[in-house]
TIKE-287750 format. One record per atom (N, C-alpha, C, CB): residue number from 1; atom name; x, y, z negated. Coordinates in Angstrom, 3 decimals. Glycine has a CB too. Layout:
N
+-----+------+----------+----------+----------+
! seq ! atom !       px !       py !       pz !
+-----+------+----------+----------+----------+
! NUM !   CA !        X !        Y !        Z !
...
+-----+------+----------+----------+----------+
//
This chain:
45
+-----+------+----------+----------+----------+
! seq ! atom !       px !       py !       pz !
+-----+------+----------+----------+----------+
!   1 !    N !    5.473 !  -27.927 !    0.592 !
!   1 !   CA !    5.198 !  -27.168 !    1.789 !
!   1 !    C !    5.577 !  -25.709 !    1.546 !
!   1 !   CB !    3.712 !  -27.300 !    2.200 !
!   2 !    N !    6.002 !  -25.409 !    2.348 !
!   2 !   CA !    6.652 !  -23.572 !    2.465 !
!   2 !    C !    5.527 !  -22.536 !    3.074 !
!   2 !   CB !    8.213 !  -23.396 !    3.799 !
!   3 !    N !    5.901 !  -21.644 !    2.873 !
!   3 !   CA !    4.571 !  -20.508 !    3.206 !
!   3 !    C !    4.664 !  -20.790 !    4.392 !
!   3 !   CB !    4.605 !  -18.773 !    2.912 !
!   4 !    N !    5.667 !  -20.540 !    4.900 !
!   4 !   CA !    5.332 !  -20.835 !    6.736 !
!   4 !    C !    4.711 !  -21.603 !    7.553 !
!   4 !   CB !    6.158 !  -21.093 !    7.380 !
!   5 !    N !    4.283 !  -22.814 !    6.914 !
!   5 !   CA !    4.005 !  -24.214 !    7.025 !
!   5 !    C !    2.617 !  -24.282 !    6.860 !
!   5 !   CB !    4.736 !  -25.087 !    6.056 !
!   6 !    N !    2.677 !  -23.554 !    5.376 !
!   6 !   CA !    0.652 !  -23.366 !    4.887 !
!   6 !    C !    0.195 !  -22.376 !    6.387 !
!   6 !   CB !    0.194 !  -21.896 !    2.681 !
!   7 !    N !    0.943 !  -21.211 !    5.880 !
!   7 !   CA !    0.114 !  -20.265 !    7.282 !
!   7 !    C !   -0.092 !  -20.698 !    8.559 !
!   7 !   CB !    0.813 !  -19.044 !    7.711 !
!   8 !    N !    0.990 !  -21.365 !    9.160 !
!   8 !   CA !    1.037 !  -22.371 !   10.464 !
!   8 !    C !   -0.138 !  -22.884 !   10.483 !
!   8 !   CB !    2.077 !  -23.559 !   10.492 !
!   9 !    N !   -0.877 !  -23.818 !    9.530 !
!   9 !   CA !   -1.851 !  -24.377 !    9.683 !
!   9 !    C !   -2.787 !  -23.827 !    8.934 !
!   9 !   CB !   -1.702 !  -25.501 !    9.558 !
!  10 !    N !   -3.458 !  -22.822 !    8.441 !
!  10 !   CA !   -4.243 !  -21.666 !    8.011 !
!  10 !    C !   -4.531 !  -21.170 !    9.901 !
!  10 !   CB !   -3.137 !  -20.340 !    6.712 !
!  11 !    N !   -3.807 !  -20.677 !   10.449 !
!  11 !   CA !   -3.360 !  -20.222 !   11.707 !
!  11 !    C !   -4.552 !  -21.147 !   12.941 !
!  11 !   CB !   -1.455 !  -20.660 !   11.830 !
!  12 !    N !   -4.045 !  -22.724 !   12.473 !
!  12 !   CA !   -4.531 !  -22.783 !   13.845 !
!  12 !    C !   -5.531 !  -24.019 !   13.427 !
!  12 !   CB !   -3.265 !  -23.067 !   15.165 !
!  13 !    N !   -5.698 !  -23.579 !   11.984 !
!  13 !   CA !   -7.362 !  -24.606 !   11.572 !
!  13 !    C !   -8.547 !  -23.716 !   11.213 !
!  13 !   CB !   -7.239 !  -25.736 !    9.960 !
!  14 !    N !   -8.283 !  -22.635 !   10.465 !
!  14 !   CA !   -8.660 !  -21.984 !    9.337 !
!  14 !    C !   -9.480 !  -20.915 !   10.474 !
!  14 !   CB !   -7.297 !  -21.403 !    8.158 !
!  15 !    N !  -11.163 !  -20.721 !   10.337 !
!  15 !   CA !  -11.548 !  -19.611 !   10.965 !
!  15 !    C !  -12.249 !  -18.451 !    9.353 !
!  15 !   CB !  -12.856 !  -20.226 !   12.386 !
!  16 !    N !  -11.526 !  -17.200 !    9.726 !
!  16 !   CA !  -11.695 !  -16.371 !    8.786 !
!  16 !    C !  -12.639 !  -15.179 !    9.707 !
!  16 !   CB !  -10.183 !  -15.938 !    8.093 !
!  17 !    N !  -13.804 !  -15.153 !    9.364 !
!  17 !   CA !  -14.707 !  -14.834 !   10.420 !
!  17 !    C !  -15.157 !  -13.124 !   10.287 !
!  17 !   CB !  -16.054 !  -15.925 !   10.275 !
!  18 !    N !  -14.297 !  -12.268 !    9.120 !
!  18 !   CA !  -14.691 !  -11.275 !    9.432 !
!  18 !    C !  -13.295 !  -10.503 !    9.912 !
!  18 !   CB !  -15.532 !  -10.765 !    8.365 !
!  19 !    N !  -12.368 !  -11.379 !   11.006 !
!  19 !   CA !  -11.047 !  -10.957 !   11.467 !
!  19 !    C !  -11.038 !  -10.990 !   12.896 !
!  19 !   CB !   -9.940 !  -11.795 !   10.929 !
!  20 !    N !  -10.603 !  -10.050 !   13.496 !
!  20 !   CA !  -10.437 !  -10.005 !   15.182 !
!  20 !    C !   -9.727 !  -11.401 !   15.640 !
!  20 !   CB !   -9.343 !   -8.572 !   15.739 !
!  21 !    N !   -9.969 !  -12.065 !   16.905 !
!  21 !   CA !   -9.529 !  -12.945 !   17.134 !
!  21 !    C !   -7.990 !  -13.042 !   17.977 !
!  21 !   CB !  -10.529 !  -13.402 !   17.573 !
!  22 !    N !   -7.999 !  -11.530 !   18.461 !
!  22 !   CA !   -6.610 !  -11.077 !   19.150 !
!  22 !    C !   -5.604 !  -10.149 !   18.040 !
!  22 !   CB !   -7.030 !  -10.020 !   20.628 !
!  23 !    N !   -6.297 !   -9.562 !   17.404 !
!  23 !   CA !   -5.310 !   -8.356 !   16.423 !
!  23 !    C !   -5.396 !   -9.259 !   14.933 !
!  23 !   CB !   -6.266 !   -6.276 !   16.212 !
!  24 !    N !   -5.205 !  -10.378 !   14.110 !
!  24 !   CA !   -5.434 !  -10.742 !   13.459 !
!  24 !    C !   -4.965 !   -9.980 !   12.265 !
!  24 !   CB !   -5.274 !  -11.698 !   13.733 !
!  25 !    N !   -5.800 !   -9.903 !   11.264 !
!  25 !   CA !   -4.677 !   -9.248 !    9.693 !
!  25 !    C !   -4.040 !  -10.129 !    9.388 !
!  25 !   CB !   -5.307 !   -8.782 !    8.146 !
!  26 !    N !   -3.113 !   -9.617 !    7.961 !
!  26 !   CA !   -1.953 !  -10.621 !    7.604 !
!  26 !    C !   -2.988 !  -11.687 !    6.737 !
!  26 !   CB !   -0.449 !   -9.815 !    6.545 !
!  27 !    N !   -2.437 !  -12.874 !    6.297 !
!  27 !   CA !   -2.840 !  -13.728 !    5.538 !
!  27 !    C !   -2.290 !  -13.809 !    4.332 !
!  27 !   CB !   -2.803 !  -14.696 !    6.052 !
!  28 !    N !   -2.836 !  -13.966 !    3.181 !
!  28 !   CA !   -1.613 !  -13.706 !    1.995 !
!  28 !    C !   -2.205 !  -15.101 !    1.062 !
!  28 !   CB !   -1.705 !  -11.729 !    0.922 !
!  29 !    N !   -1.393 !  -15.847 !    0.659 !
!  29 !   CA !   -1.618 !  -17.001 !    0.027 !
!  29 !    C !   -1.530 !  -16.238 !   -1.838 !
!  29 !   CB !   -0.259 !  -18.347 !    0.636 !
!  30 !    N !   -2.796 !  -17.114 !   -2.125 !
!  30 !   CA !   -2.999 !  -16.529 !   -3.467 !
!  30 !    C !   -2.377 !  -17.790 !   -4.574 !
!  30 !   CB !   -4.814 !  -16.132 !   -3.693 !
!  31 !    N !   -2.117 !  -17.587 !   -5.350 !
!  31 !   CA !   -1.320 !  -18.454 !   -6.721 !
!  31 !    C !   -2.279 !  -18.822 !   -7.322 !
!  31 !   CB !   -0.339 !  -17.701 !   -7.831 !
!  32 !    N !   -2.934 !  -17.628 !   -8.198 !
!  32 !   CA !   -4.120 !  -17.664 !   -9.173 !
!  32 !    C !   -4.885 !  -16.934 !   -8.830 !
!  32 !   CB !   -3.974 !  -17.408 !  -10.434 !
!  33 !    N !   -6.026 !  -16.961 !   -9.723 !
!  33 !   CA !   -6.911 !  -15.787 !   -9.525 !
!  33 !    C !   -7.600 !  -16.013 !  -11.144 !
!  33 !   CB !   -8.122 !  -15.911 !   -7.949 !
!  34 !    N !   -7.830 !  -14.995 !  -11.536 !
!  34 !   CA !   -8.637 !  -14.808 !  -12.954 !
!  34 !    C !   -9.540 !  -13.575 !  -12.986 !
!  34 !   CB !   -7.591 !  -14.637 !  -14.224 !
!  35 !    N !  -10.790 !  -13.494 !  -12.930 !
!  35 !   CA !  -12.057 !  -12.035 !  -12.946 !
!  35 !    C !  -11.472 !  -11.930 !  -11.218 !
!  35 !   CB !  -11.624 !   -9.992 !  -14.464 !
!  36 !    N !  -11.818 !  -10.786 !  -11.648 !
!  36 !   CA !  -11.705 !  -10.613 !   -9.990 !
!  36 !    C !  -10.008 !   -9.892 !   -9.480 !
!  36 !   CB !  -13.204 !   -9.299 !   -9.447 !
!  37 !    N !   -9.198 !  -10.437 !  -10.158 !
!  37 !   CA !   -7.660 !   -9.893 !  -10.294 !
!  37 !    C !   -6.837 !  -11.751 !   -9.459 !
!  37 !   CB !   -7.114 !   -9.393 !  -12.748 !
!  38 !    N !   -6.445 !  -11.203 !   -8.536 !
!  38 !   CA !   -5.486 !  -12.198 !   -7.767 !
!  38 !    C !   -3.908 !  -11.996 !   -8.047 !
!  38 !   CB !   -5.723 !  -12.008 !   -6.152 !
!  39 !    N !   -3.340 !  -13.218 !   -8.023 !
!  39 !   CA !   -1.886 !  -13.319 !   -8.160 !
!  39 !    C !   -1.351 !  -13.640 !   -6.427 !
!  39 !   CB !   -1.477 !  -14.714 !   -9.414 !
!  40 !    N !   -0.918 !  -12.814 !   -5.829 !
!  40 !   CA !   -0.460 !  -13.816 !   -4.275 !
!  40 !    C !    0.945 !  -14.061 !   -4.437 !
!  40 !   CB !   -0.643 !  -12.938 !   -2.549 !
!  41 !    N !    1.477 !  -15.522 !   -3.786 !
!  41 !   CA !    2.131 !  -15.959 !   -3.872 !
!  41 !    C !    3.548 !  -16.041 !   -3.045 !
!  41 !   CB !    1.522 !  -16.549 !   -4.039 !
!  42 !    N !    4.566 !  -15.257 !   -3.210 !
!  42 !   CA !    5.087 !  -15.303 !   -2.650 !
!  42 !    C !    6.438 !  -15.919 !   -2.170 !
!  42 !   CB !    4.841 !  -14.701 !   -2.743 !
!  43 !    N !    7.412 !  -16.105 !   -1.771 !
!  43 !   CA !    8.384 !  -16.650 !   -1.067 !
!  43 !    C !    9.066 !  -17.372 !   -2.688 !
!  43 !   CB !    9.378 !  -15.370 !    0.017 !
!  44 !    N !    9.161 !  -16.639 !   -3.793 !
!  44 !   CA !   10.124 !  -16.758 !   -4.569 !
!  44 !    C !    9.673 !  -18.112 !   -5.636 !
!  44 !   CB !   10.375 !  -15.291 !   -5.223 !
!  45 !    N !    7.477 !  -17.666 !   -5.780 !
!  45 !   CA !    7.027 !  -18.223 !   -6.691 !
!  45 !    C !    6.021 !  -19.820 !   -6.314 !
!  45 !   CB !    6.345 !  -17.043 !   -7.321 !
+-----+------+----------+----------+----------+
//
């Protein structure tokens, strides 16, 4: 599955409840995470 695909359905399953329902923020798909340090994942990885 491609990022576009995850977010697509992040999009129109996924309620992230401290986000406006008209101005939404971006979504960023994470890889890893280790302590409190995230890897997000992007197009390449």
């Amino acid at each position: 599955m491609d990022i576009a695909q995850v977010l697509a359905i992040d999009h129109a399953h996924a309620w992230h409840p401290y986000t406006s329902t008209r101005d939404r923020d971006p979504v960023y798909l994470v890889r890893s995470a280790q302590g409190c340090r995230l890897r997000l994942r992007t197009a390449a990885s």
